[in-house]
N, C-alpha and C positions, 0 to 999 in steps of 0.2 A: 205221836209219830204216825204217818201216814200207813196206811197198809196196802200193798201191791195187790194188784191179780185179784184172786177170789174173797179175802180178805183172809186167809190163812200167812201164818209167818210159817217160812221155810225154817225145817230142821236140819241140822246137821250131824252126821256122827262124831265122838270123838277121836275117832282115826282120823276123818276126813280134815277136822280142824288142825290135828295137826301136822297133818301131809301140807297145808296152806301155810301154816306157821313155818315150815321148814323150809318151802319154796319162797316164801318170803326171804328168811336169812339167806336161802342161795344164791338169787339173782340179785341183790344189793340192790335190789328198788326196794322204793317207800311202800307202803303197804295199803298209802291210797293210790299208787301207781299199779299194782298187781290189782286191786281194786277194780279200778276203770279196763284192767285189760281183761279181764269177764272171769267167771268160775269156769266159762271154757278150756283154758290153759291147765286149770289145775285137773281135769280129764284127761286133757292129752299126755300131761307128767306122767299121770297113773299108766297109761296106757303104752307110755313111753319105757319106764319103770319095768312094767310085767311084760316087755318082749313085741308086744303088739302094735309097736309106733314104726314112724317112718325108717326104713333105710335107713343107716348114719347117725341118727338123732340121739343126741345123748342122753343117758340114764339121769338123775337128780345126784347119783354118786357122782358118775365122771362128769358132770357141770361143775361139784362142789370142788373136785380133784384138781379141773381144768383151774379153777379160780385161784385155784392154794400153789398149782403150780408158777402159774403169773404170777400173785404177788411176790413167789419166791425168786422169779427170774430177775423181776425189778430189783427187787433188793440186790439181787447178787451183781446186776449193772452195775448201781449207782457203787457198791463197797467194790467193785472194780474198776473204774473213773477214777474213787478215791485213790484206788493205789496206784493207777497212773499217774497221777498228781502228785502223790506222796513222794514217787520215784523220782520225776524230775523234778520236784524238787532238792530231792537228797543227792541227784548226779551236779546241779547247778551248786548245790555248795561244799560239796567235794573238789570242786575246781578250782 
């Protein structure tokens, strides 16, 4: 394997790997996609996390929150379609 830069391999702590590991699971990207989109993001998480990120920008909880809340909404669409469905059907053969 080639070695970057000075020819020192970068270390990591085990916190940091897995604050990465975490933000992986949270944004539903691949983990060559977090990859190409630099170790910069996982800074700004942190920075985000402890108070010190932009205005507005969500903590790594309320990202994980917002997610869990969508999938819930979805579901709760689709099993309310269904019971629309279900309804007329059961009004058409009542008839």
């Amino acid at each position: 394997m080639e070695k970057h830069g000075g020819g020192k391999r970068r270390t990591f702590s085990a916190e940091y790997k897995a604050e990465a590991v975490r933000l992986v699971g949270a944004s539903g990207k691949r983990v060559g996609a977090i990859a190409r989109d630099g170790l910069a993001a996982l800074g700004t998480a942190g920075k985000i996390d402890a108070g010190r990120g932009p205005t507005g920008a969500l903590t790594t909880g309320e990202r994980e929150e917002l997610g869990q809340l969508r999938r819930e909404n979805q579901r709760l669409r689709m099993e309310r379609e269904i019971l629309k469905k279900a309804t007329a059907f059961c009004a058409r053969e009542s008839v």
